[in-house]
C-alpha positions as CSV (number, residue, x, y, z in Angstrom):
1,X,99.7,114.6,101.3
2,X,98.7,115.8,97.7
3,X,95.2,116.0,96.4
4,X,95.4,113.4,94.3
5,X,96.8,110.9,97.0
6,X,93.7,112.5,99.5
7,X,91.3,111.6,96.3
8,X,92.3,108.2,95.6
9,X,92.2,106.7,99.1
10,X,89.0,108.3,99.9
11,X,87.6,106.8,96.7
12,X,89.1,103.6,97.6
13,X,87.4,104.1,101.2
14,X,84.4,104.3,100.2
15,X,84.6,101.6,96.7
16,X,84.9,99.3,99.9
17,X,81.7,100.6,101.5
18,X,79.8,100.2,98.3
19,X,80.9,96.4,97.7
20,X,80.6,95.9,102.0
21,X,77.2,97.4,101.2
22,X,76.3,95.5,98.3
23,X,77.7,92.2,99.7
24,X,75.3,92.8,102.9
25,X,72.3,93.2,101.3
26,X,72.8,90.5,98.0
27,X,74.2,87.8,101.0
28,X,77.1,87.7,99.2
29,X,79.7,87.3,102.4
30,X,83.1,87.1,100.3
31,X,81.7,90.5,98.7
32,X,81.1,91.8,102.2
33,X,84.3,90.6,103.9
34,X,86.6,92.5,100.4
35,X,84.7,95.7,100.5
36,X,85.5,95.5,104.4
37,X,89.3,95.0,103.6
38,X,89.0,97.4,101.1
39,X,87.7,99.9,103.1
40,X,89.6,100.0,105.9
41,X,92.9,100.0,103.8
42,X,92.1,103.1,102.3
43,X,91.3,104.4,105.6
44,X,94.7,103.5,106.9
45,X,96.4,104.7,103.6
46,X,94.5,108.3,104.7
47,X,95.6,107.6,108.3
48,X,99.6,107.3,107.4
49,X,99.9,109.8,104.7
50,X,98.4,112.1,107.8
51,X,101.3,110.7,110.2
52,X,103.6,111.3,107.8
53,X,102.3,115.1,107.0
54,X,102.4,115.8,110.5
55,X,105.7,115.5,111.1
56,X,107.0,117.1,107.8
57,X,105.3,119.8,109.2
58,X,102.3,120.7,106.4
59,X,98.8,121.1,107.5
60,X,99.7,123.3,110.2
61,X,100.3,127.2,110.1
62,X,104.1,128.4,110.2
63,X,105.0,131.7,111.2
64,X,106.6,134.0,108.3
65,X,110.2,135.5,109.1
């Protein structure tokens, strides 16, 4: 997963706790329940592009030959 890819779903991650956030405290509920959605998407966007690294093999340490 490249930086950039890392970057922009933690930044949607938390845009989603900031509108959840602001949503809870205004008593806006429809602002609440997208900055919920919003949230967790970019926390399973982070969650996949981890999956997927896994088994291509980066993030771990490979011996040199």
């Amino acid at each position: 997963m490249g930086f950039a890819d890392k970057f922009a779903n933690r930044v949607q991650e938390l845009r989603g706790r900031m509108k959840r956030n602001a949503g809870a405290v205004s008593g806006d509920r429809r602002l609440e329940a997208e900055g919920s959605s919003e949230e967790v998407r970019g926390g399973l966007k982070q969650a996949g592009q981890k999956f997927k690294d896994a088994f291509r093999g980066r993030g771990r340490r490979r011996p040199r030959h």
